[in-house]
C-alpha positions as CSV (number, residue, x, y, z in Angstrom):
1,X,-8.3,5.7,10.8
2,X,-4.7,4.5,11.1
3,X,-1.8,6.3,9.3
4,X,-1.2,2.9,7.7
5,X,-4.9,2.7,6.5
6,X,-4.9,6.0,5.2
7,X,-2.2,5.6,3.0
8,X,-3.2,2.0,2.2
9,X,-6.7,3.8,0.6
10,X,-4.7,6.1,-0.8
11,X,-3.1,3.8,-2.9
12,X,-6.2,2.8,-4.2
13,X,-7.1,0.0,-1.6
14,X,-5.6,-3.1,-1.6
15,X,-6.4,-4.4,-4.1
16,X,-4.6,-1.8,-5.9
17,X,-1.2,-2.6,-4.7
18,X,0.4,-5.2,-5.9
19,X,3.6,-5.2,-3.9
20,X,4.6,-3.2,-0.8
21,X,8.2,-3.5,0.4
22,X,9.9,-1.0,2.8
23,X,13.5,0.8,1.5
24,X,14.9,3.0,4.4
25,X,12.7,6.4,4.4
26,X,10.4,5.2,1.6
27,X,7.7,2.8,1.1
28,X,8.1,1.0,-2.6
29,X,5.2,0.0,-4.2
30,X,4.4,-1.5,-7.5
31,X,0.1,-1.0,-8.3
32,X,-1.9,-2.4,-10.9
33,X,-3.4,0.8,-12.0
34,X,-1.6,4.0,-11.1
35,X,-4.5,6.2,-12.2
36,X,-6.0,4.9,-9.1
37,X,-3.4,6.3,-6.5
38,X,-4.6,9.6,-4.6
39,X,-1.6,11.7,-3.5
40,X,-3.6,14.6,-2.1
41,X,-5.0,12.1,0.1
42,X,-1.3,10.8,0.7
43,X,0.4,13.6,1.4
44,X,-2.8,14.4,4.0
45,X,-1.9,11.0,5.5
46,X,1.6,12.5,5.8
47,X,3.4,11.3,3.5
48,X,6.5,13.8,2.1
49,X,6.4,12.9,-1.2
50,X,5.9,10.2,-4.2
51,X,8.1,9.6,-6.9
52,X,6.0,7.9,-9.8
53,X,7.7,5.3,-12.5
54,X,5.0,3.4,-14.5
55,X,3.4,1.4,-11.9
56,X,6.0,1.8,-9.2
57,X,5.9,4.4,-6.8
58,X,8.3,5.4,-4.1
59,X,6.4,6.5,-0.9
60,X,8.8,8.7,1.1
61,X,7.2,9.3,4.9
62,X,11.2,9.1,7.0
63,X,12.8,6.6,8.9
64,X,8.9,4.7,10.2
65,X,9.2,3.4,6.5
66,X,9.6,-0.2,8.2
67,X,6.7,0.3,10.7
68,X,4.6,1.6,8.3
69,X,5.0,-1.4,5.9
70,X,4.1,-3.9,8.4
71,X,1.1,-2.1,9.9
72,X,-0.1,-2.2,6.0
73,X,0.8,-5.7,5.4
74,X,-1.3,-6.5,8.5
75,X,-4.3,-4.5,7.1
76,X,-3.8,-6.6,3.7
């Protein structure tokens, strides 16, 4: 499984996430239900860390934040 899949389940599937938008060295990502967002399994993924607000997370996995975004918007 890709690193973008991995996180992509991680975030609950997507049908979870609501929006997904790159921001430098962090993926931001709004999700309908933030109960349903593993980070054990993100951080396995390799992710550095995840700053939580509500239903907005901040994703931080360094400067492949762009890549990242797009190989998950092409799993979506």
């Amino acid at each position: 499984m890709s690193k973008a899949a991995q996180i992509l389940a991680a975030l609950g599937g997507d049908a979870n996430v609501v929006d997904l938008e790159p921001c430098i060295t962090r993926l931001r990502v709004e999700v309908e239900d933030p109960s349903r967002v593993d980070e054990v399994a993100l951080k396995a993924a390799g992710v550095i860390a995840v700053v939580r607000s509500g239903i907005a997370l901040q994703v931080v996995v360094g400067p492949e934040a762009d890549t990242l975004a797009s190989d998950i918007e092409d799993l979506r």
